[in-house]
C-alpha positions as CSV (number, residue, x, y, z in Angstrom):
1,X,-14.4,-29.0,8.7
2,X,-11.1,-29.5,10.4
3,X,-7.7,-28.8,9.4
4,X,-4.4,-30.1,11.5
5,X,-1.3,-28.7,10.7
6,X,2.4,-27.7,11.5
7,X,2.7,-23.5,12.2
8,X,5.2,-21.4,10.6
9,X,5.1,-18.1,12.6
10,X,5.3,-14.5,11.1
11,X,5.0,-10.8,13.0
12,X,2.6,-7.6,12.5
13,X,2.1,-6.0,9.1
14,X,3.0,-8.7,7.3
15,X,2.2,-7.4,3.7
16,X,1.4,-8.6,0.3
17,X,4.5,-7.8,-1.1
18,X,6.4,-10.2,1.3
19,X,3.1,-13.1,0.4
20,X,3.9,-12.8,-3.2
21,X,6.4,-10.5,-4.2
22,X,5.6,-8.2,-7.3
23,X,8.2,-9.8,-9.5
24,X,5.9,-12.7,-10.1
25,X,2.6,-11.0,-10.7
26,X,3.4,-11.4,-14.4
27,X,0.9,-15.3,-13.5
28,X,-2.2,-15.8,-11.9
29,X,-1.1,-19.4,-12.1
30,X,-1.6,-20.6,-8.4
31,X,1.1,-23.3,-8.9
32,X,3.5,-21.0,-9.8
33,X,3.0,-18.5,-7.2
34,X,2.8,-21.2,-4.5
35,X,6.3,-21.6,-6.1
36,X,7.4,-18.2,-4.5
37,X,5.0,-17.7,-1.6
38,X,6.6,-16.1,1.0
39,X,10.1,-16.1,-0.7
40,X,10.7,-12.7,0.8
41,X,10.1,-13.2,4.5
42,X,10.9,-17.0,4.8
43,X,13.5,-18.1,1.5
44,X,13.1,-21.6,2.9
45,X,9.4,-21.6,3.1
46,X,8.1,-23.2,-0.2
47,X,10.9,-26.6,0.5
48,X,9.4,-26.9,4.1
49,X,5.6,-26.0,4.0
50,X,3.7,-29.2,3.8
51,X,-0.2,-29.7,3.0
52,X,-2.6,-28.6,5.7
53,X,0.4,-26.2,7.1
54,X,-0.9,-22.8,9.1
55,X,0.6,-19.9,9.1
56,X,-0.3,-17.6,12.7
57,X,1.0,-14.2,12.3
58,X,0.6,-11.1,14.9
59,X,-1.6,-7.9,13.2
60,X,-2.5,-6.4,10.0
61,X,-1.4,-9.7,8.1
62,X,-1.6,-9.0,4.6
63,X,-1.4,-5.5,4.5
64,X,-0.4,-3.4,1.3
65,X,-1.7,-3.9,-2.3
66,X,-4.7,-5.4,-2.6
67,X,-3.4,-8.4,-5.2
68,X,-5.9,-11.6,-4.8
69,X,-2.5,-13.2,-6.0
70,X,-1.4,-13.0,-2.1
71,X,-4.3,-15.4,-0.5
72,X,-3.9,-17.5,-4.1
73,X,-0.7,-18.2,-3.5
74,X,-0.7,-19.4,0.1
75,X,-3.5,-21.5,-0.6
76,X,-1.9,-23.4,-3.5
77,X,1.2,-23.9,-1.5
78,X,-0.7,-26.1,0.4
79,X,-1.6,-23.9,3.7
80,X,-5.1,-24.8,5.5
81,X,-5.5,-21.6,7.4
82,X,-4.0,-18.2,7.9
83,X,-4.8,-17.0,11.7
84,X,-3.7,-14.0,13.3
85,X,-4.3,-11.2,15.5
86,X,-6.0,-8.8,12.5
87,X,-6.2,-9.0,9.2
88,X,-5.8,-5.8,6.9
89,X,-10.1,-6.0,5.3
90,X,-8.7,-5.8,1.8
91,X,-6.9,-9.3,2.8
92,X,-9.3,-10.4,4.7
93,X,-11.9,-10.1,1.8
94,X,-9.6,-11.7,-0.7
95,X,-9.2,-14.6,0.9
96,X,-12.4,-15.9,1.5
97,X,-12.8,-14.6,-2.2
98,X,-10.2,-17.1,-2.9
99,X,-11.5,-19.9,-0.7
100,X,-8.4,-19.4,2.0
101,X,-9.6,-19.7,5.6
102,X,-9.0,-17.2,7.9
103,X,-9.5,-16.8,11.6
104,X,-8.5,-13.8,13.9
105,X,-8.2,-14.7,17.1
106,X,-5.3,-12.3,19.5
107,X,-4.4,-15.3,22.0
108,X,-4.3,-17.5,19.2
109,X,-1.5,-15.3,17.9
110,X,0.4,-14.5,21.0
111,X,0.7,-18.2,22.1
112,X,1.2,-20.4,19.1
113,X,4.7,-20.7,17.9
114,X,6.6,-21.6,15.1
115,X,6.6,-25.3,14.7
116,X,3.4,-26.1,16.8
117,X,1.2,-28.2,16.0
118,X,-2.3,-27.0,16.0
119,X,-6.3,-28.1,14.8
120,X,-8.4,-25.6,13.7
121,X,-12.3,-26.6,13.7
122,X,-13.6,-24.0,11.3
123,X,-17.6,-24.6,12.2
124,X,-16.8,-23.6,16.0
125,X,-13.9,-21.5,16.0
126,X,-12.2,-23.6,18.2
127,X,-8.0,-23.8,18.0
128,X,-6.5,-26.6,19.7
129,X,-2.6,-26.1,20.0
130,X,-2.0,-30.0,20.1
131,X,1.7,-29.0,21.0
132,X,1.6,-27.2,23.9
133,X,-2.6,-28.5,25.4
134,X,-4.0,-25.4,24.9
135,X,-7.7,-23.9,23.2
136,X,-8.5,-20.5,21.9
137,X,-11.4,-19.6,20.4
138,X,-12.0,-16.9,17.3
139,X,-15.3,-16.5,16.1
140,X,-16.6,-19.7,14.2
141,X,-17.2,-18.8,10.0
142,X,-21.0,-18.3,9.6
143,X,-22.5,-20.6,7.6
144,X,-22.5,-19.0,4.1
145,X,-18.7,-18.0,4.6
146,X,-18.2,-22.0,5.1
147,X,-20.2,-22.8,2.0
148,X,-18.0,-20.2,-0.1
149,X,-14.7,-21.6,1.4
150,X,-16.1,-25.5,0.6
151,X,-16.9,-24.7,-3.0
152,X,-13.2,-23.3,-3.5
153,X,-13.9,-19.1,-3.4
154,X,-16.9,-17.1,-4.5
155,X,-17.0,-17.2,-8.5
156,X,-17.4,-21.1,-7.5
157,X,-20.0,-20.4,-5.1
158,X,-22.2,-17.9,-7.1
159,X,-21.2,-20.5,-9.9
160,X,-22.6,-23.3,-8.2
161,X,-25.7,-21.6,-6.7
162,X,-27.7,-19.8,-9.9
């Protein structure tokens, strides 16, 4: 699978607070958290973000409380893929939980900016910044991770498969 997208850009430690902020953990409705995804670091992010968007972000993205309401949010708002330097593992198991792809990959994160365009083959690991000509490489999903991720998160998976 392949996803192309524009990149909003975000720093280190990134945290779930900031993804979804507490004041609207009173849903689990993913259309209205997509609503206010990212409200707190980026007010204008929800009117800009378009489907197949990435967000790239530096270490520890998605850090803090370990809400599955963070990676459920920035899927439904449309995002493709989350990449960045590190993950924090209660994030990082979350989102494939959820179905949201994620990919660390440090040069990935140190050279893509804000605004790039970028491809992300998920079966090789392979990130094409279209923008600027460049390839990094994180480590391709195996192949059970893509089979959760294509049937939508886990309870579909184990849903699908008994």
């Amino acid at each position: 699978m392949i996803n192309k997208g524009k990149v909003f850009k975000y720093g280190d430690n990134v945290d779930t607070d900031v993804i979804i902020p507490a004041r609207y953990l009173n849903t689990s409705d993913p259309a209205e958290l997509a609503k206010h995804c990212m409200e707190d670091i980026d007010a204008d992010f929800v009117n800009k973000v378009c489907e197949g968007d990435i967000i790239v972000a530096d270490k520890n993205f998605g850090c803090g409380s370990s809400r599955e309401h963070a990676p459920i949010a920035i899927k439904a708002s449309g995002v493709s893929c989350v990449i960045a330097s590190t993950f924090a593992r209660i994030f990082y198991r979350n989102a494939f939980n959820t179905g949201l792809p994620i990919l660390e990959c440090e040069e990935a994160a140190e050279k893509i900016d804000a605004g790039d365009e970028v491809e992300v083959d998920f079966a090789t690991g392979e990130i094409r910044n279209i923008t600027k000509g460049e390839t990094y490489q994180a480590e391709p999903f195996p192949e059970f991770i893509r089979k959760i991720i294509d049937c939508d998160g886990l309870v579909n998976y184990v849903k699908e498969n008994i």
